[in-house]
Every structure is written in C-alpha cells, then in structure tokens.
GUZA-177884 format. One record per residue: residue number from 1; residue in three letters; x, y, z of N, C-alpha, C in turn. Coordinates in steps of 0.1 Angstrom, whole numbers, plus 2048, in hexadecimal, padded with zeros to 3 digits. Example, Ala and Ser with C-alpha at 12.3 -4.5 7.8 and 13.67 -1.06 7.14 Angstrom:
! GUZA-177884
+-----+--------+------+------+------+-------+-------+-------+------+------+------+
! num ! residu ! n.c1 ! n.c2 ! n.c3 ! ca.c1 ! ca.c2 ! ca.c3 ! c.c1 ! c.c2 ! c.c3 !
+-----+--------+------+------+------+-------+-------+-------+------+------+------+
!   1 !    ALA !  884 !  7C7 !  84E !   87B !   7D3 !   84E !  884 !  7DF !  84E !
!   2 !    SER !  880 !  7EA !  847 !   889 !   7F5 !   847 !  881 !  800 !  84F !
+-----+--------+------+------+------+-------+-------+-------+------+------+------+
! end
This chain:
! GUZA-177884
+-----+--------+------+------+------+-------+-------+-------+------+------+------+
! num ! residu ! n.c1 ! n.c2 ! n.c3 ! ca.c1 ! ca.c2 ! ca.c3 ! c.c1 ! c.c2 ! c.c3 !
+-----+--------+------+------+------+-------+-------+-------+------+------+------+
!   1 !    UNK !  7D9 !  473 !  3CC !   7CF !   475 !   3C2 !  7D6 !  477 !  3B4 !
!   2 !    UNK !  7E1 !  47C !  3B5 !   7E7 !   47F !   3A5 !  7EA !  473 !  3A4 !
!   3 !    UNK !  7EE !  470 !  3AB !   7F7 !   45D !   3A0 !  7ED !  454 !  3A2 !
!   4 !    UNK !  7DC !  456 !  3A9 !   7D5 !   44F !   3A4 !  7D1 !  454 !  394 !
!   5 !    UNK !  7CB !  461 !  395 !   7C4 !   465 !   389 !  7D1 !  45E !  37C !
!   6 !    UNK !  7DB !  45B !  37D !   7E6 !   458 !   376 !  7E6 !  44C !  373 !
!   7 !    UNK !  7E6 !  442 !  37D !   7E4 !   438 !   37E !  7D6 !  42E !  377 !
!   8 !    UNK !  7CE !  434 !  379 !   7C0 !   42D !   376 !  7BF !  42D !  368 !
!   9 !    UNK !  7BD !  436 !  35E !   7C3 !   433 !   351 !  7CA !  429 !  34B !
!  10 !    UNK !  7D0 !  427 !  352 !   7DE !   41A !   349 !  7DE !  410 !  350 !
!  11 !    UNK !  7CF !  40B !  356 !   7CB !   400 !   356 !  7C5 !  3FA !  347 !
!  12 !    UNK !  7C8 !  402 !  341 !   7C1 !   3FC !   330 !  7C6 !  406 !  327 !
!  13 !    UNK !  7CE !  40D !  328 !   7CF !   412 !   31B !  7DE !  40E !  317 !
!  14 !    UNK !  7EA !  40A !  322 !   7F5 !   404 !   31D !  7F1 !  3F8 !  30E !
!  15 !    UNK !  7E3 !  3F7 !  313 !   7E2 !   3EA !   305 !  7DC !  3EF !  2FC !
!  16 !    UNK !  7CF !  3F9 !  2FA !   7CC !   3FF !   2F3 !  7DA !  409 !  2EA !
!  17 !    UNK !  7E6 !  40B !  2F1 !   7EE !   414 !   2EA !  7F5 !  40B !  2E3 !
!  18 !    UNK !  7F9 !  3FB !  2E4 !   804 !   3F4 !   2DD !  7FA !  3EF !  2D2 !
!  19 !    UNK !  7E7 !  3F0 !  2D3 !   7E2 !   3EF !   2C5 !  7E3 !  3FA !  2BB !
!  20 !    UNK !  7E2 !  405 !  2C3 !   7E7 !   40F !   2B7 !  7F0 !  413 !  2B0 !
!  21 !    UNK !  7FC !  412 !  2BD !   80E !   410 !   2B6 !  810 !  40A !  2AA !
!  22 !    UNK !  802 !  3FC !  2A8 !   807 !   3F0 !   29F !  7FF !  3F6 !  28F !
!  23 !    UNK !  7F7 !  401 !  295 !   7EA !   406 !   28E !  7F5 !  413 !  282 !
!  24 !    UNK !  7FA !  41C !  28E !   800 !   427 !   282 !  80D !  428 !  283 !
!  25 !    UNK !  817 !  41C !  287 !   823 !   41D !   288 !  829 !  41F !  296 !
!  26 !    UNK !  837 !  41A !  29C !   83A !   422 !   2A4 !  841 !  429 !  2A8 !
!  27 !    UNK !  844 !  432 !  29D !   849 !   43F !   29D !  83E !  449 !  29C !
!  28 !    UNK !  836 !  446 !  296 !   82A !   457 !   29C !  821 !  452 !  2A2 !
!  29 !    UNK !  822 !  447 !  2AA !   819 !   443 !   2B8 !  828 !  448 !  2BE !
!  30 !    UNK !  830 !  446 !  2C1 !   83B !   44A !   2CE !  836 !  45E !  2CC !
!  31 !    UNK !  837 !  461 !  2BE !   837 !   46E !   2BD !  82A !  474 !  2C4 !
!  32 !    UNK !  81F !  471 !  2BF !   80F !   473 !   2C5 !  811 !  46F !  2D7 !
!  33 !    UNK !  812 !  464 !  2DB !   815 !   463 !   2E5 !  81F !  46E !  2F2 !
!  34 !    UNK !  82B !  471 !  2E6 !   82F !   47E !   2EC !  82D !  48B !  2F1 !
!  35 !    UNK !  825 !  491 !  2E5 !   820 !   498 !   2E3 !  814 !  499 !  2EE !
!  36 !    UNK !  80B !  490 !  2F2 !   804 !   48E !   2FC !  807 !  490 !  30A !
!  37 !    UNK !  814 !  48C !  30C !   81B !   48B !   317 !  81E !  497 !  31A !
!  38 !    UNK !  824 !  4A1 !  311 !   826 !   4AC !   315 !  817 !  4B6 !  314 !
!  39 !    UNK !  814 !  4B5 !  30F !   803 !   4BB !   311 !  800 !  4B9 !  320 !
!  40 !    UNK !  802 !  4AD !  324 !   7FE !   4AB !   330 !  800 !  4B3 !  33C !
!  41 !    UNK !  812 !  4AF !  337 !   81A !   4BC !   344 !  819 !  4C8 !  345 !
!  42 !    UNK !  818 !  4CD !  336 !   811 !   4DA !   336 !  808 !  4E3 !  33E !
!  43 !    UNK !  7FB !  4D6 !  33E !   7EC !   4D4 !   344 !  7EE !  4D4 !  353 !
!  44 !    UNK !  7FA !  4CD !  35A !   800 !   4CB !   368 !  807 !  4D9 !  36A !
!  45 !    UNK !  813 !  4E0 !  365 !   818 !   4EC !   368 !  810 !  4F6 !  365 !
!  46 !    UNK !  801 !  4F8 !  35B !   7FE !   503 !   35E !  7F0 !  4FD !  364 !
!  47 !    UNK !  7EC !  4F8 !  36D !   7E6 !   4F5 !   379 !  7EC !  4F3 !  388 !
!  48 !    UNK !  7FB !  4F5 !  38A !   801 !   4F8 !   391 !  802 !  509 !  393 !
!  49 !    UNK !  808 !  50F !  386 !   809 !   51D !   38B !  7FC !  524 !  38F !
!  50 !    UNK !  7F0 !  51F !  388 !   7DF !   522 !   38C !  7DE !  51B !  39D !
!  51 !    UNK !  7E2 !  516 !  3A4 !   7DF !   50F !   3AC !  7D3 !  505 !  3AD !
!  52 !    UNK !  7D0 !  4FE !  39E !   7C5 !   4F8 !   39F !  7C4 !  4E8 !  39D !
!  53 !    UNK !  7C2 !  4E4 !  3AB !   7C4 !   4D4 !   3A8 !  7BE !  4CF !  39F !
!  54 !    UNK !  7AF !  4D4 !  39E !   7AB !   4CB !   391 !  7AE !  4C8 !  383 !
!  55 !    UNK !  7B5 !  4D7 !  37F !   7BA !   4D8 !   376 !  7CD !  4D1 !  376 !
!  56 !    UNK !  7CF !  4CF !  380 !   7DC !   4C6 !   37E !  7D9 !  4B7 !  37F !
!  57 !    UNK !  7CA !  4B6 !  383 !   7C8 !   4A2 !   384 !  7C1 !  4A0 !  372 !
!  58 !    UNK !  7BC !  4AB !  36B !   7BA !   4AB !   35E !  7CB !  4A3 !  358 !
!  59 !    UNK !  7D2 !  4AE !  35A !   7DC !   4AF !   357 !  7E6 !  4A1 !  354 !
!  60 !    UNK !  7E6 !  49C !  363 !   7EC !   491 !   366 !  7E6 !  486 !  35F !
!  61 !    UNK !  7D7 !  482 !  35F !   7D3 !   47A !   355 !  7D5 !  47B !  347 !
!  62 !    UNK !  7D9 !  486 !  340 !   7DC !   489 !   335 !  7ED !  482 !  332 !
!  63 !    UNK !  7F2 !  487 !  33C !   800 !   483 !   33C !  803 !  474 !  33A !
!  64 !    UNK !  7FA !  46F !  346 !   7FC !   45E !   345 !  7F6 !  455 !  33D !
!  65 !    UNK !  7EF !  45B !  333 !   7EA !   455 !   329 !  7F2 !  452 !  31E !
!  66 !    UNK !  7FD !  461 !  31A !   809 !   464 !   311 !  816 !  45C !  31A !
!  67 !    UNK !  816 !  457 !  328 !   820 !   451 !   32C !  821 !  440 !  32B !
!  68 !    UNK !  816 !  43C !  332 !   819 !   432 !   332 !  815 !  428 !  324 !
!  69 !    UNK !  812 !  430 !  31C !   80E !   42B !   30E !  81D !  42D !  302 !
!  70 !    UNK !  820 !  433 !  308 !   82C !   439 !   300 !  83A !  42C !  308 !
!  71 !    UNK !  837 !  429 !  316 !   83F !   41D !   31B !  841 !  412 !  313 !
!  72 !    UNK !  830 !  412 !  30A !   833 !   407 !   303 !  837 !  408 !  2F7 !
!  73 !    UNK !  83A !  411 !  2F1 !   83F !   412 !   2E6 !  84C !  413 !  2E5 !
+-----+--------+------+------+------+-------+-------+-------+------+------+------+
! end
C-alpha cells in the first residue's frame, strides 16, 4: 500500500514537473521539489512514531510527488 499510494501519482506528474522546471528554472524547481520531499519524510517519520498508517500513506504521497518530479530535473 505505501509504494502504491507512491506510485499512482507519477503516473502524470513526472510530466507535469518537466513543464514547470521549464516554467521557473531548474534550480528552484530541483529546490521546491526538495523541499517537498523532505516534507514528505517528515509526514512518514512523524506517522511512524504516532503509529498511524494513514498519516504515513499522506506522507508517502507527499514524498513521491517531490521525488519522482525532482528525477526529472
């Protein structure tokens, strides 16, 4: 279930992210993109120490949106 919620996202946003890279540069798309990524993990470690799945499948969506967008950059 995690690497779905991860997965389903970046069936469209890998492309949606290489129009915006082209949109505000890509140095503060790789930056924004980062920044997202670690939000995410965040959102995954402190729904781990809560023990709450949903709040780690939040998380992980969050993450893979800042990951595999950031792949393309």
């Amino acid at each position: 279930m995690l690497y779905t919620v991860y997965a389903i996202p970046n069936l469209v946003l890998p492309l949606v992210g290489g129009i915006f890279l082209d949109k505000v540069g890509q140095r503060n798309g790789l930056l924004l993109f980062t920044v997202i990524l670690c939000l995410g993990q965040g959102i995954i470690m402190l729904g781990g120490y809560q023990l709450s799945f949903p709040l780690m499948l939040v998380g992980r969506v969050i993450f893979g949106i800042g990951c595999e967008s950031m792949y393309v950059g």
